[in-house]
Structure formats: C-alpha cells, structure tokens
C-alpha positions as CSV (number, residue, x, y, z in Angstrom):
1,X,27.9,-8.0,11.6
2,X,26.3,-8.9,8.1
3,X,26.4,-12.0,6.6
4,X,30.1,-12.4,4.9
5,X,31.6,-12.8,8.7
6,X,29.0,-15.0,10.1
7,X,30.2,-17.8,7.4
8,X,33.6,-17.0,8.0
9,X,33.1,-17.4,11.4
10,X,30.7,-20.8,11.0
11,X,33.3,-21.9,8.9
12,X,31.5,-22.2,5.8
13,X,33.0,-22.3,2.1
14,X,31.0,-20.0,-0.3
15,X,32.6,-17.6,-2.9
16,X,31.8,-15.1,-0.8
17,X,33.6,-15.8,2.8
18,X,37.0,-16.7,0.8
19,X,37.6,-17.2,-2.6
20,X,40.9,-19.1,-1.8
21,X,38.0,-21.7,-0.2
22,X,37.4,-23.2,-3.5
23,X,38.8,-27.1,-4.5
24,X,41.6,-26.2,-7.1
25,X,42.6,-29.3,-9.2
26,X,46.4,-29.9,-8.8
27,X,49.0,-30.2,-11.7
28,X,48.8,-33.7,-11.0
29,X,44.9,-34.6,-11.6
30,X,45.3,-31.9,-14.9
31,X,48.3,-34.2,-16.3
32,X,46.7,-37.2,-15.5
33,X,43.2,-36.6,-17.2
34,X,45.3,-34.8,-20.4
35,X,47.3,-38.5,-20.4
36,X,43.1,-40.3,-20.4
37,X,42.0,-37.9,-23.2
38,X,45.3,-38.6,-25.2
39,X,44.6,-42.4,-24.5
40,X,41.4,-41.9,-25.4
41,X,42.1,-40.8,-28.8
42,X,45.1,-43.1,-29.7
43,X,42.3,-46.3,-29.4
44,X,39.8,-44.3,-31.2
45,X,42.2,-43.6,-33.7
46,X,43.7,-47.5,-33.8
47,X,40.4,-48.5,-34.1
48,X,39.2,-46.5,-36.3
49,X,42.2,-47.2,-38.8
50,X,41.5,-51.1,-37.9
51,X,37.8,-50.9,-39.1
52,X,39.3,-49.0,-42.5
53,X,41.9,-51.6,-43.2
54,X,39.3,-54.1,-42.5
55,X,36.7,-53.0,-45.2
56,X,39.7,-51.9,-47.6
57,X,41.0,-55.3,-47.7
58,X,38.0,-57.1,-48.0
59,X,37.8,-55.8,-51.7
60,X,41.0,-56.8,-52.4
C-alpha cells in the first residue's frame, strides 16, 4: 500500500489522493467579485474625474 491510498483512506485532501478534492470557486463568488472590481473602478474613475473638474475649475 504506498502512500496515495493511505490518504485516501485517512481521508485527506492533497493533489495527490483526488484532484476533484480541491475548493472550486462557484459561478456565483466569480460574478460577485467581477461586480467588486467593476465597482471598484466606477468610484476610482468618479473620483478621479471629480478631483480633475475640481482643479480645472478652480482656474476658471
């Protein structure tokens, strides 16, 4: 018996025993951190194009 059973057997998770093992992030979590980055970037950009009007009209 080498060492591949034994942690099937004890139940562990490594690569080896069963790839199929490993935490797989859902559709859902992808979708939901896609919708933080896009957030993300629409206040950076809002801000960014705040801090431009900001200094553009204080030549005016």
């Amino acid at each position: 018996m080498n060492l591949i059973n034994m942690d099937v057997i004890v139940g562990g998770t490594t690569w080896e025993s069963n790839p199929s093992d490993l935490p797989r992030r859902s559709q859902a979590d992808l979708e939901l951190e896609g919708q933080r980055y896009f957030m993300l970037l629409l206040m950076i950009n809002s801000y960014s194009q705040y801090l431009f009007l900001n200094e553009f009209t204080a030549f005016l």
